[in-house]
C-alpha positions as CSV (number, residue, x, y, z in Angstrom):
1,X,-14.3,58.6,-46.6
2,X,-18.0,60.0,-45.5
3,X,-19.3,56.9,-48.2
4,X,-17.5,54.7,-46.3
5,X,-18.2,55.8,-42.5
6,X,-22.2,55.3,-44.2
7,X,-21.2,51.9,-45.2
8,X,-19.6,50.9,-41.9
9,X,-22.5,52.6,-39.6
10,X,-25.6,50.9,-42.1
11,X,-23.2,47.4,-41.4
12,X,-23.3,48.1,-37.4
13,X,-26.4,48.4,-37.5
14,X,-27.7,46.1,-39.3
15,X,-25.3,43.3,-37.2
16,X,-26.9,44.5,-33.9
17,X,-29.6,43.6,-35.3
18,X,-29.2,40.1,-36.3
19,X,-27.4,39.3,-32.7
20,X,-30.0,40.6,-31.0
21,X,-33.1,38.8,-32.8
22,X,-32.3,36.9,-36.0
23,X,-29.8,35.5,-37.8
24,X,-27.3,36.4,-40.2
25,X,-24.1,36.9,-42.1
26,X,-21.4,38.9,-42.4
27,X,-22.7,40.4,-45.7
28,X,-26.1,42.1,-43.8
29,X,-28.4,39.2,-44.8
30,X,-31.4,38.6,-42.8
31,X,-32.5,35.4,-42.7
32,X,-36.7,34.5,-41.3
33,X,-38.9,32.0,-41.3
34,X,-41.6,32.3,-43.6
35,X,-44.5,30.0,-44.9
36,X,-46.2,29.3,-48.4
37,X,-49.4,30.3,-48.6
38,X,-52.2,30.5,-51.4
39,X,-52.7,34.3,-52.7
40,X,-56.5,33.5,-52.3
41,X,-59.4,30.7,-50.7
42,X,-62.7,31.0,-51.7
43,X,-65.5,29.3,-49.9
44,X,-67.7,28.9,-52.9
45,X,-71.2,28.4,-52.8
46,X,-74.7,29.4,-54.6
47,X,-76.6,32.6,-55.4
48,X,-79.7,30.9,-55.1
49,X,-81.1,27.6,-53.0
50,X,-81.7,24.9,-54.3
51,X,-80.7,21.2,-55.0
52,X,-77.6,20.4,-56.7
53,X,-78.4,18.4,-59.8
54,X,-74.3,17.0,-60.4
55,X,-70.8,18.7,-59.5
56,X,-68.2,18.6,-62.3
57,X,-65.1,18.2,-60.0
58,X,-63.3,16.8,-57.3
59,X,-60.6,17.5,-54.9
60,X,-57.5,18.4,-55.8
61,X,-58.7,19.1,-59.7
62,X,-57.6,22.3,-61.1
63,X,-60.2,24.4,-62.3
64,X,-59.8,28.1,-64.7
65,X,-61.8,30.5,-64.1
66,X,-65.3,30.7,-65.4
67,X,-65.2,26.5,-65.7
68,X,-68.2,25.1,-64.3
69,X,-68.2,23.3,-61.3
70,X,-71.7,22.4,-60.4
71,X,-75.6,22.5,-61.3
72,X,-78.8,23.1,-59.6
73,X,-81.6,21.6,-60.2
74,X,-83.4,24.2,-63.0
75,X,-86.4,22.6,-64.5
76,X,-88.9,25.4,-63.6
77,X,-86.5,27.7,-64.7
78,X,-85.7,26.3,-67.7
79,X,-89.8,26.0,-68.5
80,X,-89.6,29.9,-68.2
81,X,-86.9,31.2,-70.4
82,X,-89.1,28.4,-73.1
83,X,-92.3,30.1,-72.1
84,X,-90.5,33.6,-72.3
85,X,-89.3,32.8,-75.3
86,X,-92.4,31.4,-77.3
87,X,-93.7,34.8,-75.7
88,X,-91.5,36.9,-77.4
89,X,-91.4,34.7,-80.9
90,X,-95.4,35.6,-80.6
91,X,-95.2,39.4,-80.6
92,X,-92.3,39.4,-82.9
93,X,-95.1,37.5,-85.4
94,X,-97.8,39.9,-84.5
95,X,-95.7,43.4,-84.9
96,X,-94.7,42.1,-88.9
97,X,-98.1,41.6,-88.9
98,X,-99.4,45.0,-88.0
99,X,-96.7,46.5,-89.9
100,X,-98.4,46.0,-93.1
101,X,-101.6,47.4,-91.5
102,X,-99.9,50.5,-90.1
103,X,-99.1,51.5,-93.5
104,X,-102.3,51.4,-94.7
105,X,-103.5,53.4,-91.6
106,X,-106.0,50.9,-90.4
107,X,-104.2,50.7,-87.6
108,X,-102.7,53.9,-85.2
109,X,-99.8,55.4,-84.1
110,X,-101.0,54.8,-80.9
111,X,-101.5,50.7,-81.6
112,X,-98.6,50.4,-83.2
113,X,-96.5,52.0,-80.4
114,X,-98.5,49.4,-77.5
115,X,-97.2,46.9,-79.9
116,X,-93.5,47.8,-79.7
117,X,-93.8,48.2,-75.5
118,X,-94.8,45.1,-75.4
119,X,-92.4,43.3,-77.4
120,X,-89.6,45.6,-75.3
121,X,-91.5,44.0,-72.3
122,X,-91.4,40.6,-73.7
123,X,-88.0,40.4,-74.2
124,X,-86.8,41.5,-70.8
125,X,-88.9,39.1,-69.4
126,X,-87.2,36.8,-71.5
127,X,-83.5,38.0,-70.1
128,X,-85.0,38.1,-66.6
129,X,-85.6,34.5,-67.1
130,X,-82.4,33.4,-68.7
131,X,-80.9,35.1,-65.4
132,X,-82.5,33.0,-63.1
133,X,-81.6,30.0,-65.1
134,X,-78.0,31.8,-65.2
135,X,-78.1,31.3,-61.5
136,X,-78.6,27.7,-61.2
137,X,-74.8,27.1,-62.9
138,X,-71.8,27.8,-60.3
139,X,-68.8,28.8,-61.9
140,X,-65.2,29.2,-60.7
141,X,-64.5,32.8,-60.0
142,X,-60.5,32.3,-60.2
143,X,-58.0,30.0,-61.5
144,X,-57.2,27.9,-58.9
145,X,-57.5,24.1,-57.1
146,X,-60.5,22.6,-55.1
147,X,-59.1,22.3,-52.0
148,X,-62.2,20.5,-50.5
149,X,-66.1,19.8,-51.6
150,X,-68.4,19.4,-49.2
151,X,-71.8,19.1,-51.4
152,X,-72.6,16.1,-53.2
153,X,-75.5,15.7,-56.2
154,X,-79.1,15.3,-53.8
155,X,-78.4,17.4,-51.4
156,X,-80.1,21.0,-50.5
157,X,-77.7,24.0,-50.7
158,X,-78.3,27.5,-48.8
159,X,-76.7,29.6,-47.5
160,X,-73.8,27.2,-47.0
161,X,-70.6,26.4,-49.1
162,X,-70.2,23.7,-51.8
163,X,-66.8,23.8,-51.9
164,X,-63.5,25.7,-50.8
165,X,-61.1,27.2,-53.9
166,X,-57.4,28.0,-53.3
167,X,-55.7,30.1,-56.3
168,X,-51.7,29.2,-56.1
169,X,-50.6,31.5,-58.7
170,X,-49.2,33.2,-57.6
171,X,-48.3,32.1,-54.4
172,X,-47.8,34.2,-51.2
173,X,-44.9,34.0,-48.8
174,X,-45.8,35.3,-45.8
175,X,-43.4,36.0,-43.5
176,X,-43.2,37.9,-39.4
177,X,-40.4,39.4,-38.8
178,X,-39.2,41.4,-35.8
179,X,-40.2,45.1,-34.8
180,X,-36.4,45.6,-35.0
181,X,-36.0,44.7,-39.0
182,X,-38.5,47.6,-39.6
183,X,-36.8,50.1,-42.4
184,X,-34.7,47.4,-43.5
185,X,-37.2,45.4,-45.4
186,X,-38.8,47.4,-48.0
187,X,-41.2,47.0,-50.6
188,X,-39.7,45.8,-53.8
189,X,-36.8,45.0,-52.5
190,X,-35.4,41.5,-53.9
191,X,-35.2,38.1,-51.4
192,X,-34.4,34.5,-51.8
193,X,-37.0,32.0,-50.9
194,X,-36.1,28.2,-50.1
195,X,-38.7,26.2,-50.0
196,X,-38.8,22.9,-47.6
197,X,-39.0,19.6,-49.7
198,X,-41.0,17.6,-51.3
199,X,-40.7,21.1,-53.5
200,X,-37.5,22.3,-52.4
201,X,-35.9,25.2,-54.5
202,X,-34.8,28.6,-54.7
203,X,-36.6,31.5,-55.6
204,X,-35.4,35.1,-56.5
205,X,-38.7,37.2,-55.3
206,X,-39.5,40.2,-54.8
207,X,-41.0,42.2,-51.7
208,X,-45.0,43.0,-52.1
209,X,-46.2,44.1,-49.1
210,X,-44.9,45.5,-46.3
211,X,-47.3,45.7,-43.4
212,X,-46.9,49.3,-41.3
213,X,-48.6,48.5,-38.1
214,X,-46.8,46.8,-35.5
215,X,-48.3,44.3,-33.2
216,X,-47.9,45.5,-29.6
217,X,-48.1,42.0,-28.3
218,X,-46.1,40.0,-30.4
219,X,-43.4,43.3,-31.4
220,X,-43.2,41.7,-34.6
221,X,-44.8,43.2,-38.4
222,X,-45.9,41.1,-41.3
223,X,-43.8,40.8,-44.6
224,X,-45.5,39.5,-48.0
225,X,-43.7,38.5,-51.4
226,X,-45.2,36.8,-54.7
227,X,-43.6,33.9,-55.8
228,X,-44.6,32.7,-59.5
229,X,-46.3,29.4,-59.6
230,X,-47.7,29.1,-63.2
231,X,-47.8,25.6,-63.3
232,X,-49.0,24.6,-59.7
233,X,-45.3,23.2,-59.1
234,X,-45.5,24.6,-55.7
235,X,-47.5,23.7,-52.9
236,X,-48.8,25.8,-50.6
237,X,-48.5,24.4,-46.9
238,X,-44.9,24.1,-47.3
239,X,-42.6,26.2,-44.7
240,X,-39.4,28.1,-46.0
241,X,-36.5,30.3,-45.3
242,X,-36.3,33.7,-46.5
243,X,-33.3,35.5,-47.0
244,X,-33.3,39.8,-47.3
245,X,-30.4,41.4,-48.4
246,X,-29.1,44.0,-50.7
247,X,-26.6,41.9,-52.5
248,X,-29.0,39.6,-53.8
C-alpha cells in the first residue's frame, strides 16, 4: 500500500508539472524541445605567421585528426633543419675521428668531452629547427568537418583563423527545460530523441549533463545528452523533440 501511495504521489506530481509548463502523457513523459548541436567548433588557425603556401581541404570535407589541412610557406626553415643537419653529420665525422686519437692519448679528457657538448649542442639545434619547420604544417586537432575556410594559398595569416572545425561525433543534444522539471531529469537517465527531417529518426540516449544553476531570468536549466554519430549521418543544425521518462 505505502509502494503504491509513492507511485500515485511521484504521478501527481509529475502531472502538475506538465499542465503547468510542458507537455506530456499519462505515463510521466516529459516531452521538450531540444536542438542538435556539434560536441565541439574549433576556429583553427596558425602557431606561427606567415604565408599559406596551399590548403589541403574544402568545406564540408571530413577531416581525422592529425590530417593535414594546410602549409606555410617554409623555405628558410627548411634551409635550417639542412644547415642543422650538415652541422650535426660534421661533428658526428669529427668525434669518430678523435676517437682513435683519444685512445692513443694525444688528445684529452678534457677535448674529447668539448667534443661530445658540442655534438649534444648540435643536435638540439637540429630538433629546434625541425620544430620551427614543424610549425609551418597545420593539422586537425579532432575528427571532425570544415564547416568554413576563410584563408586561401597567397594570403598572410596572424593571428587570425584559417578555418572553423566542427566535430559531430558525437553529437550534442542540447536541450532547456523548465525550473520546474528540476530533480526529475537526471544524469544517466535514458531519453528518446526525434530528430526533424531531412535526418528524421529515433534515438535511445542517454542523459550527460545536467546543468545545476538556474537562470534567474529565463527560470529555465540546461539539459545535455550524446547522441552517437559515427558515420556523420546526422547533421547538426537540425531541431528535435526529446522525450524523458522512466519507462523508456
Amino acid at each position: 500500500m505505502f509502494k503504491g501511495l509513492r507511485s500515485l504521489t511521484l504521478w501527481v506530481v509529475v502531472a502538475t508539472v506538465l499542465l503547468a509548463v510542458g507537455r506530456g502523457d499519462a505515463e510521466g513523459i516529459l516531452e521538450l524541445e531540444g536542438i542538435l548541436e556539434p560536441s565541439e567548433v574549433v576556429e583553427l588557425s596558425s602557431q606561427v605567421p606567415g604565408i599559406i603556401d596551399e590548403i589541403t581541404v574544402d568545406r564540408g570535407d571530413r577531416v581525422k585528426k592529425g590530417d593535414v589541412l594546410a602549409r606555410l610557406k617554409a623555405g628558410v626553415e627548411q634551409a635550417s633543419v639542412n644547415l642543422a643537419r650538415a652541422k650535426v653529420d660534421f661533428v658526428r665525422r669529427k668525434l669518430v675521428r678523435n676517437e682513435e686519437l683519444f685512445r692513443k692519448k694525444l688528445i684529452s679528457l678534457h677535448e674529447k668531452d668539448e667534443l661530445e657538448t658540442e655534438i649534444k649542442l648540435a643536435e638540439l639545434a637540429e630538433k629546434e629547427a625541425m620544430e620551427r619547420l614543424r610549425l609551418r604544417t597545420i593539422r586537425s586537432p579532432v575528427d571532425g568537418i570544415v564547416v568554413n575556410r576563410t584563408g586561401a594559398p597567397g594570403e598572410y595569416i596572424g593571428e587570425g583563423s584559417i578555418m572553423t572545425l566542427a566535430r559531430i561525433h558525437p553529437i550534442y543534444v542540447e536541450v532547456i527545460a523548465p525550473v520546474e522539471y528540476l530533480g526529475l531529469i537526471r544524469k544517466g537517465m535514458t531519453a528518446e530523441v526525434t530528430s526533424e527531417s531531412p535526418a528524421g529518426g529515433t534515438y535511445q540516449v542517454k542523459v550527460s549533463v545536467v546543468d545545476h544553476v538556474v537562470d534567474a531570468g529565463s527560470g529555465t536549466f540546461g539539459v545535455r545528452l550524446e547522441l552517437a554519430n559515427p558515420n556523420y549521418t546526422i547533421p547538426a543544425g537540425l531541431k528535435c523533440r526529446v522525450r524523458f521518462g522512466t519507462g523508456l
